[in-house]
C-alpha positions in Angstrom: -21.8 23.2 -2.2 -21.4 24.3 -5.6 -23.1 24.3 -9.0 -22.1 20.5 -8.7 -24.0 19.6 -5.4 -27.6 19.4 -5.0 -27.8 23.6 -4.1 -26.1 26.5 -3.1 -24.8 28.2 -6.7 -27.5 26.1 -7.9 -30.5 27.3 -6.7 -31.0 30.1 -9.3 -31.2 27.7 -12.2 -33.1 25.3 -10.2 -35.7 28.4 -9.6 -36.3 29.0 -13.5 -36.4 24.8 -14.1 -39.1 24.2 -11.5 -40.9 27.9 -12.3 -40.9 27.1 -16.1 -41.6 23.2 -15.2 -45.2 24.3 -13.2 -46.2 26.3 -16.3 -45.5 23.8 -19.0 -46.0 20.6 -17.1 -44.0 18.2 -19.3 -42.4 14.4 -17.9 -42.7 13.8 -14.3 -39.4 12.7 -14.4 -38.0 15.9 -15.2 -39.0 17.0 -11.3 -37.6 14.6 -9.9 -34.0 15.2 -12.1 -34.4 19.2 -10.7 -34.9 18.2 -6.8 -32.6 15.2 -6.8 -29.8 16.7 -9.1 -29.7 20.4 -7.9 -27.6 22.7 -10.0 -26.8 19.7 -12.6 -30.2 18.5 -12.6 -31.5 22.2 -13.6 -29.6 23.0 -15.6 -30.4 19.7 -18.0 -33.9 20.5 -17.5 -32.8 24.4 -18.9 -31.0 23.2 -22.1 -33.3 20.0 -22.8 -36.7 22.1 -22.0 -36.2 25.9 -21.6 -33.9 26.8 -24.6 -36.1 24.6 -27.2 -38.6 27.1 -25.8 -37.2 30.6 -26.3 -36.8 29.0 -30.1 -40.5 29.1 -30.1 -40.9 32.5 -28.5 -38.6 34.2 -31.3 -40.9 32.5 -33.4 -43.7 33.9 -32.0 -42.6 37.2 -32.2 -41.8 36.7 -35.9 -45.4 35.7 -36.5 -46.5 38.9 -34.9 -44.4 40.8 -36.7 -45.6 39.3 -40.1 -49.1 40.1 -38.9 -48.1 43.5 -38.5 -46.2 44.0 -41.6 -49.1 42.3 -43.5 -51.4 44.7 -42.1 -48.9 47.4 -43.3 -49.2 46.0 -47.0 -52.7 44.9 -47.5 -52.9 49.2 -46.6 -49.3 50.2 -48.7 -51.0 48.1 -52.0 -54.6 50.0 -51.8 -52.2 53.2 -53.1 -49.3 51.5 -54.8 -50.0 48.3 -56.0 -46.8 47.8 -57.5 -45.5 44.4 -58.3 -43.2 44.6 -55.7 -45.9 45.1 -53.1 -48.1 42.6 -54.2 -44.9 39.6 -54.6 -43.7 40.5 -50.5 -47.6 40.4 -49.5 -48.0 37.1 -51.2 -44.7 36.0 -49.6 -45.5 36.6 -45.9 -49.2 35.0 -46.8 -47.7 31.9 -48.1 -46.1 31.7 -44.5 -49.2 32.0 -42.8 -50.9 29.5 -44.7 -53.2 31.8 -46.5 -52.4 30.3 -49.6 -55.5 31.6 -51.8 -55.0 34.8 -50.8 -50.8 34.2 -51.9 -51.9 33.3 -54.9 -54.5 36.4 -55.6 -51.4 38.9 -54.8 -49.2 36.9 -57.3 -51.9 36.9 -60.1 -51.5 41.0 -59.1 -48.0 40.9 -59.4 -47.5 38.7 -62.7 -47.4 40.6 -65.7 -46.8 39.7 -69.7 -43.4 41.4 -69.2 -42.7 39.3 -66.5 -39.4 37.5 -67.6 -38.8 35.6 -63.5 -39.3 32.8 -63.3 -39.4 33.0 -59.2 -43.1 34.7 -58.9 -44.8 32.2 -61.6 -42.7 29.7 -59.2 -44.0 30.7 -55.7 -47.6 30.8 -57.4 -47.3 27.4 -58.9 -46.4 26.3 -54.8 -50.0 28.0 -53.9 -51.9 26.4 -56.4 -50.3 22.6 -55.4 -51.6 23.4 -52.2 -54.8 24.5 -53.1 -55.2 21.1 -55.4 -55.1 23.5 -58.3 -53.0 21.2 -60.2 -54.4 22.3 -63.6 -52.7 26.1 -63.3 -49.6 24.5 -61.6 -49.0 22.5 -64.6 -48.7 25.9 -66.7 -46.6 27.9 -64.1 -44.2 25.3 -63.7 -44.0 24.5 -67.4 -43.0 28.3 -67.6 -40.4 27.3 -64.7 -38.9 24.6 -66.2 -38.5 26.1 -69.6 -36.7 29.5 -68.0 -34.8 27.1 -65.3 -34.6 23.5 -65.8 -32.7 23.2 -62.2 -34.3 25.6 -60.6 -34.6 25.3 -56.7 -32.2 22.9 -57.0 -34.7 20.4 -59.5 -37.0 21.1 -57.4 -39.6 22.9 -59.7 -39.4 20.0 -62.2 -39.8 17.6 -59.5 -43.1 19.2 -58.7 -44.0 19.5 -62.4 -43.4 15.9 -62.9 -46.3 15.4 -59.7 -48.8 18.0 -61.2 -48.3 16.1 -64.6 -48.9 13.0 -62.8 -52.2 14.4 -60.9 -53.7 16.1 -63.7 -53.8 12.7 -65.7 -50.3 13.3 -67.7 -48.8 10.1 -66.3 -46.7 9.4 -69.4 -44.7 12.7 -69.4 -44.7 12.3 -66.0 -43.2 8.6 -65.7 -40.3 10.4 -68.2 -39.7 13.2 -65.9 -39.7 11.4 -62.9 -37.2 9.2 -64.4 -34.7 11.8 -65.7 -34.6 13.8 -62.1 -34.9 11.2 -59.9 -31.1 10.2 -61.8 -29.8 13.8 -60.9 -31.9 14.8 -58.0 -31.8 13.5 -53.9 -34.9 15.7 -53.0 -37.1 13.8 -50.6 -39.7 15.2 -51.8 -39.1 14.3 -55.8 -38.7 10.6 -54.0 -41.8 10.8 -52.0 -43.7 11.9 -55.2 -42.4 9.4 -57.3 -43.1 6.2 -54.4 -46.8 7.0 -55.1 -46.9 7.7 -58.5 -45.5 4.4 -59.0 -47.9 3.3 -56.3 -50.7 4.7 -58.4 -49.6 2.3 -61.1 -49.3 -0.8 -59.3 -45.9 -0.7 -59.6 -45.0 -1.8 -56.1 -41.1 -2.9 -56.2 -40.2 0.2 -57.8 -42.8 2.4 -55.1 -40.6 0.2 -52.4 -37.4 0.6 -53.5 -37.7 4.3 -53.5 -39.6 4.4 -50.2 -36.4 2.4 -49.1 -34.2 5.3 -50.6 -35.8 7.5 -48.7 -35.9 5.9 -45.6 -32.1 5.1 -45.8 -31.8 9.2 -46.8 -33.7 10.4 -43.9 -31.6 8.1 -41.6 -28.6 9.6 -43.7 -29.4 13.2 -43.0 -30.2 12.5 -39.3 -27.1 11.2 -38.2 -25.4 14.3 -40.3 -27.7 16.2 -37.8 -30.2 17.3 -40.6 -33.5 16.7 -40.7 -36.1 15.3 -43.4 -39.7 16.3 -42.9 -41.1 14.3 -40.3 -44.5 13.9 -41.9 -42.8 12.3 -45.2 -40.8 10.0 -43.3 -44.1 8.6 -41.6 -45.9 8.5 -44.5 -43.4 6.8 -46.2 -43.6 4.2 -43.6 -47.0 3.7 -43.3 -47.8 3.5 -47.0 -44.9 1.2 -48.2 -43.1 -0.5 -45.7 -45.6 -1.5 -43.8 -44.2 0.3 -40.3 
């Protein structure tokens, strides 16, 4: 037989589905797809399972080789702490998650002559995820005064939230409203749904959690993706699914 029966050419991918299948363990099913389908069978199980997996191997290495290039910094900014230095160690922290540390390299590598608005930026992202929304306000004032649109609105988007978490709710209402006309940012919608949540406005919290919805389902069938964990939130929170 060939790749098309149950063996014969197809007994090389069927020995890397059912070796890679004992080590990860995932559906049942899938075993019973490799023994009964042969060749065909394995070589679904090879693009639906394997492949996805040598995605997350690459990824793996690219962690390690952060790690290592990390290491290589934190020693490289002992003898030149240059701004430079600092901005690419605070870059590969803010991937690891270490986003205190991020934002101690940036504070290194921001300077009154500064005239970027891209490190005051990427700081401003560290201290919304450290609930630091007092100091985000100020970077991303800075941001939005350099760059109105920059990231794509995305930066006054975010200012429009820290204004809205740090008790600013009126210049955050007229934000919202002016790049929410402009902008189709899920997350600038997703910030907006609760701030009007927050109110008690609930039709308008629905109607963009509606937007959004319809966006993600928009971007999906495009074969795009919106972040998973706004979608369910969105859900949960205001349509009641």
């Amino acid at each position: 037989m060939n790749l098309f029966g149950n063996y014969s050419f197809g007994l090389i991918p069927m020995v890397i589905a059912l070796v890679h299948f004992m080590r990860r363990r995932p559906d049942n099913y899938w075993l019973w797809i490799i023994m009964v389908g042969g060749g065909v069978g394995a070589m679904a199980y090879i693009v639906m399972e394997v492949l996805p997996d040598i995605g997350l191997l690459r990824q793996s290495f690219q962690v390690f080789s952060h790690r290592k290039r990390i290491t290589r910094l934190e020693a490289i900014v002992l003898d030149n702490p240059s701004a430079g230095n600092y901005e690419e160690l605070a870059d590969l922290y803010v991937e690891q998650g270490k986003f205190l540390r991020a934002k101690e390299c940036y504070d290194r590598a921001i300077s009154s002559r500064t005239d970027s608005p891209d490190p005051f930026y990427r700081r401003a992202l560290c201290e919304l995820a450290l609930n630091d929304f007092a100091n985000a306000v100020t970077d991303l004032e800075r941001v939005n005064k350099m760059d109105r649109n920059y990231d794509y609105q995305r930066a006054a988007g975010l200012l429009a939230y820290a204004w809205a978490k740090s008790g600013h709710e009126d210049r955050a209402a007229v934000l919202f409203e002016q790049i929410t006309q402009t902008s189709t940012l899920s997350e600038t919608q997703y910030h907006y749904a609760l701030f009007l949540a927050e109110k008690g406005e609930m039709a308008g919290a629905r109607q963009w959690a509606q937007s959004l919805a319809a966006h993600a389902m928009t971007l999906t069938l495009m074969g795009r993706r919106i972040p998973l964990r706004l979608v369910h939130q969105v859900r949960m929170f205001f349509l009641g699914k």
